[in-house]
C-alpha positions in Angstrom: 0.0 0.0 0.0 1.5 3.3 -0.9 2.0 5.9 1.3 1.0 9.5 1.3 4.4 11.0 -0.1 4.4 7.5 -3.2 1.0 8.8 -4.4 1.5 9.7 -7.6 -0.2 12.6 -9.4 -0.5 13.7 -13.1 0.8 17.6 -12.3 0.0 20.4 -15.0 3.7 21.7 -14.7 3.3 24.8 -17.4 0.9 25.9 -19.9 1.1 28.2 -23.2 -1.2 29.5 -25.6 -1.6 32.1 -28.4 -5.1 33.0 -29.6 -7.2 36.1 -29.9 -6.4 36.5 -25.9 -3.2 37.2 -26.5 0.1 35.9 -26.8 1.3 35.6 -23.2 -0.1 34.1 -20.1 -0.5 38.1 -18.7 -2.3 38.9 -21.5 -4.9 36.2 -21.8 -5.7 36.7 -18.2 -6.5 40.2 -18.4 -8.2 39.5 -21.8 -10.5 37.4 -19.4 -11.0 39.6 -16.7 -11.8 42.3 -19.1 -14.3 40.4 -21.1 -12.0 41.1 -24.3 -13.0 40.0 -27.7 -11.1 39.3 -30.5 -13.5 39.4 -33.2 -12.4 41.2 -37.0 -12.5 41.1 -40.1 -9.7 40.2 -42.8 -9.5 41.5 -46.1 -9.3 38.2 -48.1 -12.0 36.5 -46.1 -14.9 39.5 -47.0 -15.8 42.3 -44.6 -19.2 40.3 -43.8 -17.3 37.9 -42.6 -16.3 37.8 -38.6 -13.0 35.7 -37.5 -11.3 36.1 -34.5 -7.2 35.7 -35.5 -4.5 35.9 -32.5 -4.0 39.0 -30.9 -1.8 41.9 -33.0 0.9 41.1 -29.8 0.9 37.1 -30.4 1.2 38.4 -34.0 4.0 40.2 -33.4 5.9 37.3 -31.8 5.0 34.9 -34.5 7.0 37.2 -36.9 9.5 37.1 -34.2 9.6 33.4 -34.6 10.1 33.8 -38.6 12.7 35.9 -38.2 14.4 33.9 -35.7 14.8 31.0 -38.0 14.2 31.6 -41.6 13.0 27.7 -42.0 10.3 28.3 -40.0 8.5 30.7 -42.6 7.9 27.4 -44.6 5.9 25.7 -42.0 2.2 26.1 -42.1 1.0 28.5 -39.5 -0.4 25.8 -37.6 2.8 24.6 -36.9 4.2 28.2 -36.0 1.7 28.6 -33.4 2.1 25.0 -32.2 6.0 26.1 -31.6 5.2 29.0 -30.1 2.9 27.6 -27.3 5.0 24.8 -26.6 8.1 26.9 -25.6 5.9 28.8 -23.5 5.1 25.5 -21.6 8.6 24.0 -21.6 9.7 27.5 -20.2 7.2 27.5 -18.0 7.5 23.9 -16.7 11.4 24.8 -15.8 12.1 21.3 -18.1 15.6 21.3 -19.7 15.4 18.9 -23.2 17.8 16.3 -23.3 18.3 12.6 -23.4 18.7 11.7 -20.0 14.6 12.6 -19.2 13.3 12.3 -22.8 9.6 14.3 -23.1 7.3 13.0 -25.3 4.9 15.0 -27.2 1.2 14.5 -28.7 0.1 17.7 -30.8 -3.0 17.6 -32.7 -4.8 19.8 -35.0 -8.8 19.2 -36.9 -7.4 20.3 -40.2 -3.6 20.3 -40.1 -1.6 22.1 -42.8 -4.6 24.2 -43.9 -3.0 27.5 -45.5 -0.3 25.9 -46.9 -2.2 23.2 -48.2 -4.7 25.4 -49.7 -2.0 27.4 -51.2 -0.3 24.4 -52.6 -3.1 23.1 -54.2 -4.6 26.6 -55.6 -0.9 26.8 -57.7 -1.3 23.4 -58.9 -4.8 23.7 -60.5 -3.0 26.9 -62.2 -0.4 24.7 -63.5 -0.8 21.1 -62.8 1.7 20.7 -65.4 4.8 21.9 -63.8 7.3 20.3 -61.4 5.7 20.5 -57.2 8.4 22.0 -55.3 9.6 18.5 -53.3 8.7 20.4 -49.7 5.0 20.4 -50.9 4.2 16.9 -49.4 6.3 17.1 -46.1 5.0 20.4 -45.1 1.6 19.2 -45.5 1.7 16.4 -43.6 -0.5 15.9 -40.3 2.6 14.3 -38.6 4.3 17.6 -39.3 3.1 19.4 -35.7 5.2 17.3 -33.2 7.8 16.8 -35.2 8.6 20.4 -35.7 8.1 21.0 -32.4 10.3 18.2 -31.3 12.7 19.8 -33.5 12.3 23.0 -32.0 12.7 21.9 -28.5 15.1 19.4 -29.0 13.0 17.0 -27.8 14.0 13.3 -27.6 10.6 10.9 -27.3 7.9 9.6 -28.7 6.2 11.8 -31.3 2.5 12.2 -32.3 0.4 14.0 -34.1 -3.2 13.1 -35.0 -6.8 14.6 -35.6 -10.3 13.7 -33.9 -12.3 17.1 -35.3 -13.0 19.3 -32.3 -12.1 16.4 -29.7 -8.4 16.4 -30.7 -6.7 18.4 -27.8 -8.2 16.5 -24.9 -8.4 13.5 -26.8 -4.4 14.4 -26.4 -4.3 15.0 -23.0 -6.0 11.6 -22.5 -2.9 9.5 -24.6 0.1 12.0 -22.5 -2.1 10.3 -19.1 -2.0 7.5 -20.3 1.8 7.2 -21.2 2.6 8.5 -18.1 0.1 6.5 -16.2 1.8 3.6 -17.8 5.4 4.2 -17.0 6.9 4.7 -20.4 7.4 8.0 -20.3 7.6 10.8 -17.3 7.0 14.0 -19.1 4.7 14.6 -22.1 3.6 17.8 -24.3 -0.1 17.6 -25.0 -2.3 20.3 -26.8 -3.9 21.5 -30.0 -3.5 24.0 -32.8 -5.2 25.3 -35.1 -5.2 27.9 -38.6 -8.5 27.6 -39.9 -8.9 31.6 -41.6 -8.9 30.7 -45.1 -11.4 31.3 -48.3 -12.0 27.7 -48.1 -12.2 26.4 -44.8 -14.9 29.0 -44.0 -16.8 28.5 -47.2 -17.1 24.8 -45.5 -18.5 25.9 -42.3 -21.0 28.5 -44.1 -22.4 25.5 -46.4 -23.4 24.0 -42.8 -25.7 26.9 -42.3 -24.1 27.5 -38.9 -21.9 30.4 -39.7 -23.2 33.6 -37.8 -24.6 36.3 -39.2 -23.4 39.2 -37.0 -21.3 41.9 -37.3 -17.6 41.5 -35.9 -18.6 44.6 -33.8 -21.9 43.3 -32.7 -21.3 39.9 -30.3 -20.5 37.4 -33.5 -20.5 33.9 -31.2 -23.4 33.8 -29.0 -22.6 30.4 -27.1 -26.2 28.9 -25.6 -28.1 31.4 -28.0 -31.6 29.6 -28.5 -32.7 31.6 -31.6 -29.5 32.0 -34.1 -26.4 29.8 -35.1 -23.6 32.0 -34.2 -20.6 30.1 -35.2 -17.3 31.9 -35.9 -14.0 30.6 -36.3 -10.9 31.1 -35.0 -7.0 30.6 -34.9 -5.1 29.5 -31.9 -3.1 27.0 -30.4 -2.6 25.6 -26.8 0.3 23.2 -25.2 0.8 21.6 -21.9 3.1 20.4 -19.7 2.4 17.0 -18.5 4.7 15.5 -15.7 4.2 12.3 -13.3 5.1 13.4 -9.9 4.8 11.6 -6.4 3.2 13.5 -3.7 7.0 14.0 -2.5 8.4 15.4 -5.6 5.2 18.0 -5.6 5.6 19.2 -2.4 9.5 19.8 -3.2 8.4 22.6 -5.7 7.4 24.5 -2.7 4.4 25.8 -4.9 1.0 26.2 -2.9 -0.8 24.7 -5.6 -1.1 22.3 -8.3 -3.7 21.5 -10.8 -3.7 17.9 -11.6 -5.6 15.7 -14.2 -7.6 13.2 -12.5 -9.5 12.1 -15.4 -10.3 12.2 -19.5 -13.2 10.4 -20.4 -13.7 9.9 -24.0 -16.9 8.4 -25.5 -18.6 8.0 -29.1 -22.3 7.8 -30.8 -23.1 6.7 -33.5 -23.3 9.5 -36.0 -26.7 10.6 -36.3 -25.8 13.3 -39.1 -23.5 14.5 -40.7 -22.2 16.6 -37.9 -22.7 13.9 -35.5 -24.8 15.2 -33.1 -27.8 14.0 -31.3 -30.8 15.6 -28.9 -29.9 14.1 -26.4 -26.1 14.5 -26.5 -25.4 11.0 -26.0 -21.8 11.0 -26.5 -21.3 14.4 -23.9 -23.5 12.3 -21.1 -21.1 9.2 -21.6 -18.1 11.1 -21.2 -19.1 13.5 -18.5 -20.4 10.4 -16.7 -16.8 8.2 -17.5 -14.3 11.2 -15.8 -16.4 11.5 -13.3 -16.4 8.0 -12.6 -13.0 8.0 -12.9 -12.1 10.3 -10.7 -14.6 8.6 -8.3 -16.4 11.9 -7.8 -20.2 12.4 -7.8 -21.7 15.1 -10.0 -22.4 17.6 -7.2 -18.6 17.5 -6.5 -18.3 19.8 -9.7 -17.2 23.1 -9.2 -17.4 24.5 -12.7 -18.0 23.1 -16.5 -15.9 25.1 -19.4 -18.0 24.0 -22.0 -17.3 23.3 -25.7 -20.9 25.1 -26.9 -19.7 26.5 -30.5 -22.3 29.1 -30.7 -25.0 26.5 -33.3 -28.3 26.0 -32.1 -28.1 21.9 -32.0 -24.8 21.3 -30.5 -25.2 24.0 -27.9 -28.8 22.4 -26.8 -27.2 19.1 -27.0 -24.7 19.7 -24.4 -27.3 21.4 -22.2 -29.4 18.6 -22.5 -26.7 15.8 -21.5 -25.1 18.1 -18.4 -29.3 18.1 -17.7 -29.6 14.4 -17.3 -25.9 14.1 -15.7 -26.3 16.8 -13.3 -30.1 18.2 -12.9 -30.3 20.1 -10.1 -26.6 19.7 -9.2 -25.5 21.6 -12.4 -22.7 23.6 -11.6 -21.9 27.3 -13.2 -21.0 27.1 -16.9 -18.2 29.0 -18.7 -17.0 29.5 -22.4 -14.7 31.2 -23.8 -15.9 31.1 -27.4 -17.9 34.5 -27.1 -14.4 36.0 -27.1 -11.9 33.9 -29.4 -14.8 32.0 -31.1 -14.2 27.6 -32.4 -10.6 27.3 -32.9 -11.4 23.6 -34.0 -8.8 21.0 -32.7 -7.5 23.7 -30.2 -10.7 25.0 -29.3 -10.2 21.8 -26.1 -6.7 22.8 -25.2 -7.7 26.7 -25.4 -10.8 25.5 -22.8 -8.5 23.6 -20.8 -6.7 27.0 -20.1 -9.6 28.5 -19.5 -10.2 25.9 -16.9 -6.6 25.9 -14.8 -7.1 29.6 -15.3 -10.2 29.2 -13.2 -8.8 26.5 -10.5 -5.6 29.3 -10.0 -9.0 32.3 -9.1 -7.4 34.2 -11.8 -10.9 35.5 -12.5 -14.2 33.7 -11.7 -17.2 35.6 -14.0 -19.9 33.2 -14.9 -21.3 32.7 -18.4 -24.6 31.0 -16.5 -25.4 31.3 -12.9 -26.2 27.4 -11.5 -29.4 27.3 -9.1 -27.3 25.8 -6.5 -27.8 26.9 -2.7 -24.5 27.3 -2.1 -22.1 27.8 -5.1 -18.2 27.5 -4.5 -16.7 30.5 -4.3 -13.3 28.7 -5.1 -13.4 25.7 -7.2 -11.5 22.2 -6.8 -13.3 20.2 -9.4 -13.2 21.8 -12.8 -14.7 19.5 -16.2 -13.7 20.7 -19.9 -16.0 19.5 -22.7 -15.0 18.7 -26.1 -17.2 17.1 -29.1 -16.1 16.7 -33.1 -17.6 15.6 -36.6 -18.3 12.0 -36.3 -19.7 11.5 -32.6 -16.9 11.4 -30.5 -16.8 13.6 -27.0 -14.4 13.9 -24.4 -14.7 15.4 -20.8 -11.5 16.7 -19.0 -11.0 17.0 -15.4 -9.3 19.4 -13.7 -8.7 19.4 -9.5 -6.7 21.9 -7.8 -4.7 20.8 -4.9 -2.9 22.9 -1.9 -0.3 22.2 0.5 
């Protein structure tokens, strides 16, 4: 039987993002406590035509990134961001990359190499007859996210990069537990990223019928709005630090608190349509209902839920109605941070995930719904983070924050 100090936790040692929040943990926290939104337009998308791109300071050090290595301006932008995040979380983790403690890393992204591919492809139609340049098929690849971030760091480990739609970054976090859980490796990289603002990619989402129809000055994403689909899309990545710790090794940080993962719970329906989602929310009830199970809590142990609610009027009243029949009258408060940075696709988990340790660490507690319990914590413990993608599949992350 272990002890106290042999318990072992899976410790969120750093964190990195750059989205419409900003490009630095300081600037996404006040962009959260200001109730900042990121919403524009761009000239090649149409001025009718509301994105929400990374903030003009994140911009600024992604052209500090290009300038820094002249390789990097090849990479699709996906993979800029991706590098940009993750050095934020190595930096922040204190890790130092080497062979002695390799670090594995599991990126993923809904659409991958989208720009570049796009661009790729547009010059071929123009000329299918002339020689592709032979970085065309390597820089397109999916695989291309870890790899160049490995690269990057310096990593040595196990690299992955994969796509499950909108479920990809906590359907990430859920292998790096898993690996660690297992013993074969003690640090991982998980997260998500995403570069969606093309001519193409939003012609897509607008043949759905769920791109919104507001202004970019006038509340574009509307998450839980009953009468208008109010999708937007976004660009953004997110990347944590995943590290295997005994209860010992925590408490020799000195730090007052940790946020750990105590559980992923991942679950699938059988596609209904072609976006995969039922009334019911089938798949978001089995995976709320697996992490909790998990993590051998009880749904009124739930401080908070960061919910994935893209701003359309079937998959936000889908969610509602499976945290309905897991929680009834035990629902806790809901947050989002989609009426800011709206979908950022296969980082639109990762980006929630921050949200969520941004909430355990009281960096700003502002409710998107008030729950109708008695006594609502004014300081959460327990925090879930709801993803759901094309093709059924859900996941549920879950957060806990624990002090010396």
């Amino acid at each position: 039987m272990k002890s106290r100090g042999d318990q072992e936790w899976i410790v969120v040692r750093g964190m990195g993002s750059i989205s419409g929040l900003g490009g630095t943990p300081e600037e996404v926290y006040a962009s959260y406590t200001s109730g900042k939104t990121a919403f524009t337009t761009l000239d090649h998308l149409g001025n009718d035509t509301p994105v929400a791109p990374i903030s003009l300071a994140a911009e600024n050090l992604l052209q500090d990134l290009l300038q820094e290595n002249p390789v990097y301006d090849s990479l699709d932008r996906s993979v800029q961001l991706a590098i940009l995040a993750a050095r934020q979380a190595v930096a922040q983790a204190g890790w130092t990359m080497g062979e002695e403690l390799p670090v594995g890393i599991n990126l993923g992204s809904s659409r991958g190499a989208t720009g570049l591919f796009e661009h790729f492809h547009a010059d071929f139609l123009k000329t299918p007859e002339k020689r592709l340049s032979p970085g065309v098929s390597p820089s397109t690849t999916l695989g291309n996210v870890a790899s160049w971030v490995a690269n990057d760091l310096q990593a040595q480990g196990p690299l992955i990069s994969h796509s499950v739609t909108c479920s990809t970054a906590l359907q990430a976090f859920a292998n790096g537990v898993a690996w660690l859980k297992s013993g074969m490796a003690k640090r991982f990289l998980v997260g998500g990223t995403e570069a969606p603002l093309t001519s193409f990619t939003i012609a897509q989402m607008k043949s759905i019928g769920i791109y919104s129809k507001f202004t970019a000055d006038d509340h574009p994403c509307r998450p839980l709005n009953k009468e208008h689909n109010t999708f937007v899309l976004g660009e953004g990545a997110a990347v944590f630090a995943l590290e295997r710790m005994t209860q010992q090794e925590l408490e020799a940080l000195g730090q007052e608190k940790a946020v750990v993962v105590t559980a992923v719970g991942m679950k699938y329906e059988r596609s209904p349509s072609k976006t995969g989602i039922s009334k019911e929310g089938s798949h978001f009830q089995a995976a709320m209902r697996d992490a909790l199970q998990q993590a051998a809590l009880s749904p009124a142990d739930l401080d908070a839920l960061v919910l994935h609610a893209p701003g359309t009027k079937a998959g936000d009243a889908a969610e509602l109605a499976a945290i309905d029949s897991v929680f009834g009258e035990n629902a806790p408060d809901f947050f989002s941070n989609k009426s800011q940075i709206g979908h950022t696709l296969g980082a639109s988990g990762a980006l929630s995930a921050e949200m969520g340790i941004a909430l355990l660490l009281s960096h700003f507690w502002t409710r998107a719904h008030q729950s109708n319990r008695v006594n609502p914590s004014s300081h959460p413990h327990h925090i879930m983070v709801n993803a759901a993608g094309f093709g059924g599949n859900a996941a549920s992350l879950l957060f806990t924050l624990i002090t010396k």
